[in-house]
mmCIF file as gemmi writes it, N, C-alpha and C atoms, coordinates in Angstrom:
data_model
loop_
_atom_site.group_PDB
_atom_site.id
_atom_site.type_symbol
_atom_site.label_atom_id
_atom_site.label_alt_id
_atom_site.label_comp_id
_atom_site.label_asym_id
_atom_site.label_entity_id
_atom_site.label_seq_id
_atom_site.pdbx_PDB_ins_code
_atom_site.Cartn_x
_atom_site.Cartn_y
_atom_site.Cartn_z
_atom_site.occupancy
_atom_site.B_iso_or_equiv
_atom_site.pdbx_formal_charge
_atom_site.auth_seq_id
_atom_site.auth_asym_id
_atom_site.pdbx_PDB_model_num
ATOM 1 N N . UNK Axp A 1 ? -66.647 29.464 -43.516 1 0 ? 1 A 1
ATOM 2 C CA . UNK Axp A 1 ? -66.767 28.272 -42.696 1 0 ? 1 A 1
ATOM 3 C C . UNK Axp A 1 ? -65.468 27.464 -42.811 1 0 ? 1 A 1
ATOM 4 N N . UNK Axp A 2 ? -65.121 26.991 -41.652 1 0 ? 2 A 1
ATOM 5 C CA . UNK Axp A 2 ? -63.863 26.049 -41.781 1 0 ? 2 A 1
ATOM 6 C C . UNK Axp A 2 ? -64.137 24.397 -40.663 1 0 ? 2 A 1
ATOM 7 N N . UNK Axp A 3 ? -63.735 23.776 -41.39 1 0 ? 3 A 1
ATOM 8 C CA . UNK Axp A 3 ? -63.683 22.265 -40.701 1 0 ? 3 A 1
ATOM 9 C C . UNK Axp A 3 ? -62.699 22.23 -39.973 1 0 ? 3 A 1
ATOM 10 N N . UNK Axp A 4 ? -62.672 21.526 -38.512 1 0 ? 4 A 1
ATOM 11 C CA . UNK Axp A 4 ? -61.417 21.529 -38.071 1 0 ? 4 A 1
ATOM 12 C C . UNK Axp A 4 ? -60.838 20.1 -38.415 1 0 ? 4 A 1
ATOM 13 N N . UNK Axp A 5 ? -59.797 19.575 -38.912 1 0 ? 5 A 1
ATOM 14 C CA . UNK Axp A 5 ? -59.264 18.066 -39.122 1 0 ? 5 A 1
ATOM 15 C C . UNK Axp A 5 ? -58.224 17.812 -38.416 1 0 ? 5 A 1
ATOM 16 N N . UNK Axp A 6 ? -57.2 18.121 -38.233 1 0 ? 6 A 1
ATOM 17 C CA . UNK Axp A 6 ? -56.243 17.867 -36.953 1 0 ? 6 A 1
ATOM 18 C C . UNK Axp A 6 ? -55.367 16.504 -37.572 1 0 ? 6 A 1
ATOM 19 N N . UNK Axp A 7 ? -55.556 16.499 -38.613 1 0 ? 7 A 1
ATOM 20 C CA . UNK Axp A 7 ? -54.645 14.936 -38.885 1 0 ? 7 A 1
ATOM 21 C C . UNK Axp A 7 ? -53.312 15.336 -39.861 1 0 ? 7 A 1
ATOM 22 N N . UNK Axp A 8 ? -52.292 14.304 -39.397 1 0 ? 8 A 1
ATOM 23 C CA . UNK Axp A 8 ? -51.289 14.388 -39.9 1 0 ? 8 A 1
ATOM 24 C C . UNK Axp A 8 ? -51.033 14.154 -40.935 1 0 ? 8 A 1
ATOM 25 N N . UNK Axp A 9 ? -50.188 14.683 -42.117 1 0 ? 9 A 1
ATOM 26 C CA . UNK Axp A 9 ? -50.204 14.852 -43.537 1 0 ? 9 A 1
ATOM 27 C C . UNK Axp A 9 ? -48.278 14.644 -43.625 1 0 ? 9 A 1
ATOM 28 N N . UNK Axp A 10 ? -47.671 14.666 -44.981 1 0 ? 10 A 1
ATOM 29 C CA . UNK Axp A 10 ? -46.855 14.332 -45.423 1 0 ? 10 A 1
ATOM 30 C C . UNK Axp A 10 ? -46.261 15.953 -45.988 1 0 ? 10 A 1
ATOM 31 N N . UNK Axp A 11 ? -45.574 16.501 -45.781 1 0 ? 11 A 1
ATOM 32 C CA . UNK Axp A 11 ? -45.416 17.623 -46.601 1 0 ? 11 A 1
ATOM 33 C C . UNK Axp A 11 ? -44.061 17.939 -47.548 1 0 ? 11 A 1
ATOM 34 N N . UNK Axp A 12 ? -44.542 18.084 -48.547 1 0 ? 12 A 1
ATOM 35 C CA . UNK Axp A 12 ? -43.325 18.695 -49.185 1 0 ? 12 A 1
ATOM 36 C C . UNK Axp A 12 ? -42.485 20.126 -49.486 1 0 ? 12 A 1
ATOM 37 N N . UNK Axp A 13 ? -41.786 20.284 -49.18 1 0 ? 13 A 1
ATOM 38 C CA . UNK Axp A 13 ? -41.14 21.428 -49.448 1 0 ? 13 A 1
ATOM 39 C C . UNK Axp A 13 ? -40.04 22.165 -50.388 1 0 ? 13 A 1
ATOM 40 N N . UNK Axp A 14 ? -40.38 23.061 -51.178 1 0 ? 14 A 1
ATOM 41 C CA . UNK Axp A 14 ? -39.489 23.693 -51.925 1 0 ? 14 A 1
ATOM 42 C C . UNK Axp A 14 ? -38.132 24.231 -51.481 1 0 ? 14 A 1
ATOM 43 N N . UNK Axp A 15 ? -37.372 24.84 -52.662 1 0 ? 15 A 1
ATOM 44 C CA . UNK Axp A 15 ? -36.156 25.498 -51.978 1 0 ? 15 A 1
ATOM 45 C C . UNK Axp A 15 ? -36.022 26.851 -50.854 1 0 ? 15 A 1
ATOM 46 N N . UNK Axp A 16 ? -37.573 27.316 -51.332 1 0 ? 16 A 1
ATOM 47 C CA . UNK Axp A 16 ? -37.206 28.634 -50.431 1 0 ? 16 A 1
ATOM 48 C C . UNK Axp A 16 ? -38.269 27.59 -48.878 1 0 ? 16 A 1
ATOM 49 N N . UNK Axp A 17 ? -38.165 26.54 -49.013 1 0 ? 17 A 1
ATOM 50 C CA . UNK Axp A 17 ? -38.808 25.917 -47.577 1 0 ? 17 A 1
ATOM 51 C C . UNK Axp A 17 ? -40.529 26.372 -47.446 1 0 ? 17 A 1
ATOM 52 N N . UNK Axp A 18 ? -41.081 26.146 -48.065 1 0 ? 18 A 1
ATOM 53 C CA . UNK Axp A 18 ? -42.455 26.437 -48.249 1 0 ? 18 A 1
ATOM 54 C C . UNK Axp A 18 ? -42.945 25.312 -48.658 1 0 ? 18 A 1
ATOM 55 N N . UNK Axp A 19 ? -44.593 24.925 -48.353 1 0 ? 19 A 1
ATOM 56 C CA . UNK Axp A 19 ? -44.839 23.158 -48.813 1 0 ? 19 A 1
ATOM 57 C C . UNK Axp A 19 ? -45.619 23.739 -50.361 1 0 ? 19 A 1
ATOM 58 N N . UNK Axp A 20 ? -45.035 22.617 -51.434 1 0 ? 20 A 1
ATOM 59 C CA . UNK Axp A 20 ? -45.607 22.443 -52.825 1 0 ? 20 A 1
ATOM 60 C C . UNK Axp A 20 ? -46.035 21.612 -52.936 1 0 ? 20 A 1
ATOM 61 N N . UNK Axp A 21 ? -46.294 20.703 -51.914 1 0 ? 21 A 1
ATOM 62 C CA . UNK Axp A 21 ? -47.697 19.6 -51.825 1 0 ? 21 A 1
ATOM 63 C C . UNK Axp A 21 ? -47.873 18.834 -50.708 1 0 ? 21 A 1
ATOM 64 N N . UNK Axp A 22 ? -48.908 18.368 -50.332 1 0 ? 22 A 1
ATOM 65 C CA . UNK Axp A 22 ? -48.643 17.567 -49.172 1 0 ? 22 A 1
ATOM 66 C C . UNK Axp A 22 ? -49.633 16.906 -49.539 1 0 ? 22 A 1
ATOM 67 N N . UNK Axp A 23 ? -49.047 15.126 -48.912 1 0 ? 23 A 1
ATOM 68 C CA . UNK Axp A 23 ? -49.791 14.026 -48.694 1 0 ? 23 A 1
ATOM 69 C C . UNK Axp A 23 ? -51.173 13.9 -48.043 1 0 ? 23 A 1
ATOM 70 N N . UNK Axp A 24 ? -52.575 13.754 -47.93 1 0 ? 24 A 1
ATOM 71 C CA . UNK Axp A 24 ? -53.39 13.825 -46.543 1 0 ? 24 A 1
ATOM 72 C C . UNK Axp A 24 ? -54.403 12.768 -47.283 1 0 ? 24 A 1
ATOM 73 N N . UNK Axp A 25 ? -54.494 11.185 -46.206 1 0 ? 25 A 1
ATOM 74 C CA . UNK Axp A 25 ? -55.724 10.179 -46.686 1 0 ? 25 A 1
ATOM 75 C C . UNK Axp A 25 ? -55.126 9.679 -48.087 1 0 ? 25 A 1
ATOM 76 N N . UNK Axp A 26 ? -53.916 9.247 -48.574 1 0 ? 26 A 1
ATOM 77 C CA . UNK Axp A 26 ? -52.937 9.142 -49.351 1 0 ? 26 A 1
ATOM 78 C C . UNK Axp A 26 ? -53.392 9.635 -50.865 1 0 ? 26 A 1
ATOM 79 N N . UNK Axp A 27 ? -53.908 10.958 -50.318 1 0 ? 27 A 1
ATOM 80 C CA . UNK Axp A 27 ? -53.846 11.844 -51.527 1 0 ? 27 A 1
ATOM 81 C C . UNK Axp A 27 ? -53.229 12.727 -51.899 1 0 ? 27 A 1
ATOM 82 N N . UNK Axp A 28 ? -52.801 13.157 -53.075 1 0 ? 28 A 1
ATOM 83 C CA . UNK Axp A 28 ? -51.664 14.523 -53.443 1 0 ? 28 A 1
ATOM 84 C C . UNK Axp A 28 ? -52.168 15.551 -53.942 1 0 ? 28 A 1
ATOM 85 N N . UNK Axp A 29 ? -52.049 16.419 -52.778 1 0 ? 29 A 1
ATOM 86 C CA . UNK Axp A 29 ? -52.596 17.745 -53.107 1 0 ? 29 A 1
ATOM 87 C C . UNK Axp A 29 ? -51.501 18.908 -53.498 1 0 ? 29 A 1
ATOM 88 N N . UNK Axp A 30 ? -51.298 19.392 -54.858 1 0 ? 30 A 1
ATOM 89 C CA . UNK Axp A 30 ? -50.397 20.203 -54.832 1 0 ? 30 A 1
ATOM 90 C C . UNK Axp A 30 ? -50.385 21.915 -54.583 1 0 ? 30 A 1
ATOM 91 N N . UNK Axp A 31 ? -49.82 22.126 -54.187 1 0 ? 31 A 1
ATOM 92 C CA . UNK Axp A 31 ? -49.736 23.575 -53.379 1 0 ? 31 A 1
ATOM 93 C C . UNK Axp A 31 ? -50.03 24.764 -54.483 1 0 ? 31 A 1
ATOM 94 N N . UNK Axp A 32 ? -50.884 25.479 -55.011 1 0 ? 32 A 1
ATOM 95 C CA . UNK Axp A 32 ? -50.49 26.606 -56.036 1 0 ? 32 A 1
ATOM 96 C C . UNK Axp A 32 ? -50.379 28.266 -55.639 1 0 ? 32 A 1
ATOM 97 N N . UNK Axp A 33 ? -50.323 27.97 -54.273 1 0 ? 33 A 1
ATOM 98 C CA . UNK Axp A 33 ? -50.244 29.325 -53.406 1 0 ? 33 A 1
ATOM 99 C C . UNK Axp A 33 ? -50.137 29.332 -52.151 1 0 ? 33 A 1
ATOM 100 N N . UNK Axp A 34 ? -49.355 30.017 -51.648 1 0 ? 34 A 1
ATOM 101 C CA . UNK Axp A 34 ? -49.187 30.216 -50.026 1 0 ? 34 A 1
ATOM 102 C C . UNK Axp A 34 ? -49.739 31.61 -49.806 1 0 ? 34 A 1
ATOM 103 N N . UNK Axp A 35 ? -51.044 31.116 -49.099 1 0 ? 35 A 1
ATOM 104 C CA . UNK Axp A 35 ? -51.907 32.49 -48.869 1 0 ? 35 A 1
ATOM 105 C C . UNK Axp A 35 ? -51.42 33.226 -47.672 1 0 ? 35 A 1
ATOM 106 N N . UNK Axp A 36 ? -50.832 32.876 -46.574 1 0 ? 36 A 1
ATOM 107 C CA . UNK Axp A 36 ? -50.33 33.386 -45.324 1 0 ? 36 A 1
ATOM 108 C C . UNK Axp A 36 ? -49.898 32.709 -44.516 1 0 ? 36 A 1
ATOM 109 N N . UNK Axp A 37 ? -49.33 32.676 -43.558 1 0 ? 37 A 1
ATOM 110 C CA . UNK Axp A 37 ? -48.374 32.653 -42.428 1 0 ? 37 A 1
ATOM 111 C C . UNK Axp A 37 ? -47.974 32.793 -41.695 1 0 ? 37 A 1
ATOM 112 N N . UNK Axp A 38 ? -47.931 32.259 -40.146 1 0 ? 38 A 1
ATOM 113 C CA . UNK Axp A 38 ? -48.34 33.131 -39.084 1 0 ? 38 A 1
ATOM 114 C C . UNK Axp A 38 ? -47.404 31.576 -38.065 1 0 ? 38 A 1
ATOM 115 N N . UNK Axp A 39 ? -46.899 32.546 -37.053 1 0 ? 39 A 1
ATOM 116 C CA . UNK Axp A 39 ? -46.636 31.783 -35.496 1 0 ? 39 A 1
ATOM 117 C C . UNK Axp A 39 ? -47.424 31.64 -34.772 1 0 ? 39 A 1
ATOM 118 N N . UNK Axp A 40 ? -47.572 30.701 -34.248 1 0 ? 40 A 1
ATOM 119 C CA . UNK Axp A 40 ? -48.342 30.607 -32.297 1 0 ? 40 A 1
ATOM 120 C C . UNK Axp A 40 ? -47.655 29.593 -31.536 1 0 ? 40 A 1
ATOM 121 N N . UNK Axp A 41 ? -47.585 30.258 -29.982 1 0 ? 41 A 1
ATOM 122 C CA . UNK Axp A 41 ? -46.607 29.573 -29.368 1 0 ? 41 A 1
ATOM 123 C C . UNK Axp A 41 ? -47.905 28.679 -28.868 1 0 ? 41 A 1
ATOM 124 N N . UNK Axp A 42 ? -47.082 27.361 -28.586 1 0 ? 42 A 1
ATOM 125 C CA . UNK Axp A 42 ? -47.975 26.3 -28.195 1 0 ? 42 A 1
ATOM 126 C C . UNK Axp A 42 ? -47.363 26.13 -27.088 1 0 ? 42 A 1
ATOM 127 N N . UNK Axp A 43 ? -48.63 25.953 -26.062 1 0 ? 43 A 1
ATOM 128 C CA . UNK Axp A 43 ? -47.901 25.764 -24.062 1 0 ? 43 A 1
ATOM 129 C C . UNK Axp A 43 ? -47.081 26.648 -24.024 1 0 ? 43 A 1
ATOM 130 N N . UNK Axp A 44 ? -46.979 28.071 -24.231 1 0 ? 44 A 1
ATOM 131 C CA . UNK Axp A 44 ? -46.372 29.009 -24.52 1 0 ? 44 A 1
ATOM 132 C C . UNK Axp A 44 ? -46.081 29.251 -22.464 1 0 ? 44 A 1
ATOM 133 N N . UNK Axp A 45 ? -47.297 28.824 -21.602 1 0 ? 45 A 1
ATOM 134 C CA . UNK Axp A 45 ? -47.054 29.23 -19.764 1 0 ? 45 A 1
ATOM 135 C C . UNK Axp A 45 ? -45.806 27.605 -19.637 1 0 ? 45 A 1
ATOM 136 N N . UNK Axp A 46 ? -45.628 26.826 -20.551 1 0 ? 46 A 1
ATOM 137 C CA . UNK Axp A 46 ? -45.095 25.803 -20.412 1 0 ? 46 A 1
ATOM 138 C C . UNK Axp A 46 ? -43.228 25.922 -20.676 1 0 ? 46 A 1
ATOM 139 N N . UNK Axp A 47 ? -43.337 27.349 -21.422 1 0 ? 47 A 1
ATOM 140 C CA . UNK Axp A 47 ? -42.025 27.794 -22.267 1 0 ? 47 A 1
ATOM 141 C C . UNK Axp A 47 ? -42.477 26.409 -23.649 1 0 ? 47 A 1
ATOM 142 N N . UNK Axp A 48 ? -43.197 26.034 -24.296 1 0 ? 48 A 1
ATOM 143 C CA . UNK Axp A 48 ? -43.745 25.071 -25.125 1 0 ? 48 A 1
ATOM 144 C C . UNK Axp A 48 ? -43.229 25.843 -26.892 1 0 ? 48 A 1
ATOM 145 N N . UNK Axp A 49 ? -43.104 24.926 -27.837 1 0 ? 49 A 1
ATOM 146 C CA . UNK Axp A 49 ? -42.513 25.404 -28.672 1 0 ? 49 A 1
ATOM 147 C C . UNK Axp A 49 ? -43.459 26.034 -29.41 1 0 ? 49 A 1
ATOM 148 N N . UNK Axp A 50 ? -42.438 26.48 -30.882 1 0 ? 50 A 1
ATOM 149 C CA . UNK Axp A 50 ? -43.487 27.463 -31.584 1 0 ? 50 A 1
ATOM 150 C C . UNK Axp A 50 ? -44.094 26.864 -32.38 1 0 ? 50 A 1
ATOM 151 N N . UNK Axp A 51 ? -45.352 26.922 -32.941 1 0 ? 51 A 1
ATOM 152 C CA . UNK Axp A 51 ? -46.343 26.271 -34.3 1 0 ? 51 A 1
ATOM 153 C C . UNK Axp A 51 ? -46.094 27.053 -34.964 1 0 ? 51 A 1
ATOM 154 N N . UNK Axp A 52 ? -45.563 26.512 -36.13 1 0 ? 52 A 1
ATOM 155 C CA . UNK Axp A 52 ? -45.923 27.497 -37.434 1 0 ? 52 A 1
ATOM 156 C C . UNK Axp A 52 ? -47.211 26.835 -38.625 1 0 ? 52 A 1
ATOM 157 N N . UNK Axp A 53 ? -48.097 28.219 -38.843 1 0 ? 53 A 1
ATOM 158 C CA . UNK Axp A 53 ? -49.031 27.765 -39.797 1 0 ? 53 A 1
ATOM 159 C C . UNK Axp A 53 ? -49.199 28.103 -40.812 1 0 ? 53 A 1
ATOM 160 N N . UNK Axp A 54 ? -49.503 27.591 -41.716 1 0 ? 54 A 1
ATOM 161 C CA . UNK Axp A 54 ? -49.33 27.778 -43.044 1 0 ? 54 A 1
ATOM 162 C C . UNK Axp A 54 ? -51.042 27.734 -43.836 1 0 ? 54 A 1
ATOM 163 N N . UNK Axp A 55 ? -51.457 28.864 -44.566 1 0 ? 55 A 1
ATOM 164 C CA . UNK Axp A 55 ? -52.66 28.639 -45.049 1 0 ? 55 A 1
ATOM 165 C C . UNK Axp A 55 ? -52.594 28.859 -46.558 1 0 ? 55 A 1
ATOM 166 N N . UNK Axp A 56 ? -52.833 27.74 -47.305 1 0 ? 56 A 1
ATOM 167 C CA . UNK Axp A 56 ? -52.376 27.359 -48.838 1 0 ? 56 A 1
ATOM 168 C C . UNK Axp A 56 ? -53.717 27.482 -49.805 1 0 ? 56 A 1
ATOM 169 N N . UNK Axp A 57 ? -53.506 27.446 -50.996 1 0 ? 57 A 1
ATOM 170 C CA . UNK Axp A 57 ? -54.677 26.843 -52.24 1 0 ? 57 A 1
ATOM 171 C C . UNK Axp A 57 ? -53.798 25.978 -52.504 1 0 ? 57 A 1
ATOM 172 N N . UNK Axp A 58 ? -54.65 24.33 -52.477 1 0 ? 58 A 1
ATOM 173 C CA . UNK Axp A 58 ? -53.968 23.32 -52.982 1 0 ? 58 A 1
ATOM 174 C C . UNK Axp A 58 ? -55.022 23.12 -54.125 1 0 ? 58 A 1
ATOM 175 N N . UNK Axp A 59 ? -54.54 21.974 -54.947 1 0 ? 59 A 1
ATOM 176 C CA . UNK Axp A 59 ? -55.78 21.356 -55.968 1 0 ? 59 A 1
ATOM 177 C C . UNK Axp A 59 ? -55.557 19.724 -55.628 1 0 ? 59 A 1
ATOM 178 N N . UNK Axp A 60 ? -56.395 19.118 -55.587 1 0 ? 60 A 1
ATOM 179 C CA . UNK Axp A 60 ? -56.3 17.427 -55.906 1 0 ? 60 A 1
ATOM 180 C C . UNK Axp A 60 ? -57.219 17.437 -57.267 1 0 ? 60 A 1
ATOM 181 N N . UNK Axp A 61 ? -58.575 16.586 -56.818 1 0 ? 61 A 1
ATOM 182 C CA . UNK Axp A 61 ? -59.279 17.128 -58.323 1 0 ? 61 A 1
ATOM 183 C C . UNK Axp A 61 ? -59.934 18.262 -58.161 1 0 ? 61 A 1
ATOM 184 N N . UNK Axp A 62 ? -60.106 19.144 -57.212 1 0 ? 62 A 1
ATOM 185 C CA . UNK Axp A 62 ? -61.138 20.409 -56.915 1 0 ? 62 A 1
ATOM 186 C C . UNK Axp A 62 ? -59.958 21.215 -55.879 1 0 ? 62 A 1
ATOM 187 N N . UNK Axp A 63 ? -60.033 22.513 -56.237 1 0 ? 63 A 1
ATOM 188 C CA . UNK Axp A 63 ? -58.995 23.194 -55.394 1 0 ? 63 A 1
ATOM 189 C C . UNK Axp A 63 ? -59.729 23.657 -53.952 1 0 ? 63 A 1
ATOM 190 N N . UNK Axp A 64 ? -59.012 24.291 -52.985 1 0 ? 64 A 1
ATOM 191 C CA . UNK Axp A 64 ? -59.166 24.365 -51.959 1 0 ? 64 A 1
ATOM 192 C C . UNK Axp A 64 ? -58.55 24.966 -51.193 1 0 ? 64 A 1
ATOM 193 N N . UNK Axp A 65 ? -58.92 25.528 -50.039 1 0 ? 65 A 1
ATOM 194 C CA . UNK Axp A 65 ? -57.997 26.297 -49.264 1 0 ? 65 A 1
ATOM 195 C C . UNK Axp A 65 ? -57.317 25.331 -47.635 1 0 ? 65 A 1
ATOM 196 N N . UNK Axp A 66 ? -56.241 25.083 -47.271 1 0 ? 66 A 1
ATOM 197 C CA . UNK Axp A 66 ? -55.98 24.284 -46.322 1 0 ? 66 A 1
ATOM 198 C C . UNK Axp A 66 ? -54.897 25.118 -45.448 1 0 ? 66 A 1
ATOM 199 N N . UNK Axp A 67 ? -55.187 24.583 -43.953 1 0 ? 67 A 1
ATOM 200 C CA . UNK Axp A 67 ? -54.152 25.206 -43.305 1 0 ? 67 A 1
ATOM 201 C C . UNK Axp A 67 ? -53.456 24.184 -42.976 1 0 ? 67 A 1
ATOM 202 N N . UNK Axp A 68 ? -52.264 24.111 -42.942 1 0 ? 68 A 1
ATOM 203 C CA . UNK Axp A 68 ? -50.861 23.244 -42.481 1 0 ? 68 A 1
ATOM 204 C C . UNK Axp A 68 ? -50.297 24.102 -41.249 1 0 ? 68 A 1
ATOM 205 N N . UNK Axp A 69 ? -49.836 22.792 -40.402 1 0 ? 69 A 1
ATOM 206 C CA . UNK Axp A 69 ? -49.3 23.324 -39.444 1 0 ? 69 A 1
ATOM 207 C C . UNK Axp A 69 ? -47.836 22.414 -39.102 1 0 ? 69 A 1
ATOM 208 N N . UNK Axp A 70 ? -46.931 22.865 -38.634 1 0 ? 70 A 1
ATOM 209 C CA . UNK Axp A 70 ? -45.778 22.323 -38.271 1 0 ? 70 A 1
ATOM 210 C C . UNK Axp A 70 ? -45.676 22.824 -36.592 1 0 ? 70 A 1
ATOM 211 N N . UNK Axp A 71 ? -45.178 21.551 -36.011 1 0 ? 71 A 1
ATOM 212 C CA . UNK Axp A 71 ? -44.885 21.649 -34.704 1 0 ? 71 A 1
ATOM 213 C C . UNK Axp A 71 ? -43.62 20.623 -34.58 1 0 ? 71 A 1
ATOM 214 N N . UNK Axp A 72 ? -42.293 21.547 -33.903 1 0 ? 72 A 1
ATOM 215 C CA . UNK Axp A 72 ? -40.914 20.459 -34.269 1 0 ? 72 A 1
ATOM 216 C C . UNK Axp A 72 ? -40.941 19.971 -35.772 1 0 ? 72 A 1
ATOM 217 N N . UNK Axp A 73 ? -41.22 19.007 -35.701 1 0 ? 73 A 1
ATOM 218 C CA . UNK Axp A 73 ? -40.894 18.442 -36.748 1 0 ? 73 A 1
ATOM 219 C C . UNK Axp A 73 ? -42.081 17.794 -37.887 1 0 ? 73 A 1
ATOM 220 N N . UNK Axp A 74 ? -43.25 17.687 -36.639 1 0 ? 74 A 1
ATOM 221 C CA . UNK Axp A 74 ? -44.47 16.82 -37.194 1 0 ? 74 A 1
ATOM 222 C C . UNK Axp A 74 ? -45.626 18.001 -38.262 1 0 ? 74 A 1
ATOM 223 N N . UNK Axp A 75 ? -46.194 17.536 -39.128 1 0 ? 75 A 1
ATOM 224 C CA . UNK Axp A 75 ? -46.838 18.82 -39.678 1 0 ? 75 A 1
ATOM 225 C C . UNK Axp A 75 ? -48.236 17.663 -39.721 1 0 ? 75 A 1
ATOM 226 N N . UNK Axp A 76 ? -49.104 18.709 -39.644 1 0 ? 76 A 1
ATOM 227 C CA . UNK Axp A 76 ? -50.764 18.148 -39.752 1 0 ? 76 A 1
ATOM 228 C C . UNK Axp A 76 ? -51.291 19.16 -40.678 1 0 ? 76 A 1
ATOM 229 N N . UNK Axp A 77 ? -52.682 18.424 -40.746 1 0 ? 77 A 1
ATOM 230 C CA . UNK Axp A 77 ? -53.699 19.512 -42.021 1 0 ? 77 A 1
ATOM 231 C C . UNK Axp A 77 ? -54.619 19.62 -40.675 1 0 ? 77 A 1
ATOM 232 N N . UNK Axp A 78 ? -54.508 21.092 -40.115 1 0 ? 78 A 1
ATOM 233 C CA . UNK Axp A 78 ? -55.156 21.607 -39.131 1 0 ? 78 A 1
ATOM 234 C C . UNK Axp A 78 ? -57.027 21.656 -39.653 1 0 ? 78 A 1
ATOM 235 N N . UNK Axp A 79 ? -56.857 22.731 -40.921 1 0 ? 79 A 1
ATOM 236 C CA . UNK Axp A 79 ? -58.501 22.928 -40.946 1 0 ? 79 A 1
ATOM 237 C C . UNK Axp A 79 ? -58.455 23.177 -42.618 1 0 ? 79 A 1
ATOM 238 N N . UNK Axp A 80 ? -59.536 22.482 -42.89 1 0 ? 80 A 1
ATOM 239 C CA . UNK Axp A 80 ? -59.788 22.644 -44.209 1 0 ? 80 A 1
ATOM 240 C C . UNK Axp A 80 ? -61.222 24.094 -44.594 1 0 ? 80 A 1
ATOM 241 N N . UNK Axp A 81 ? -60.503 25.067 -45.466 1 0 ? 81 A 1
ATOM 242 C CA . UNK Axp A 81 ? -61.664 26.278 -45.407 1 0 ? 81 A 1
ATOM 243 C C . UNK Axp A 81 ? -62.661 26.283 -46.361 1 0 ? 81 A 1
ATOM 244 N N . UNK Axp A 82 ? -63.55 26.127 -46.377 1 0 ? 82 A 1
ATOM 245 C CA . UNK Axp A 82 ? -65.069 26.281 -47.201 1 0 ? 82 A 1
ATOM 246 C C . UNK Axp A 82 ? -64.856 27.755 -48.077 1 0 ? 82 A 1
């Protein structure tokens, strides 16, 4: 099961450019795995740019699985996974 959330988050990124935590509801969730990774073109009949998504195990006080997404420049916490 996955929630969809759609809200924008704060992200941080390491040297090899991967997020090791991100901000969401001004909480800090830190990254302890990047489970996968994947493109989708957004308005792709629009020539619309590319999304990149990111699906992590973060922990705050209980760990979790989250997908991050980057579009340009803006990144959101797309869906949180059960």
């Amino acid at each position: 099961m996955s929630r969809l959330i759609n809200e924008p988050v704060t992200v941080h990124l390491g040297q090899d450019s991967l997020p090791t935590a991100f901000i969401w509801r001004r909480r800090l969730y830190r990254v302890t795995d990047v489970l996968s990774w994947w493109r989708e073109p957004a308005s792709w009949w629009h020539g619309g740019p590319i999304k990149l998504l990111i699906r992590v195990n973060a922990v705050n006080k209980a760990a979790g699985i989250y997908e991050l997404s980057r579009l340009n420049s803006h990144w959101s916490l797309d869906r949180l996974l059960d």
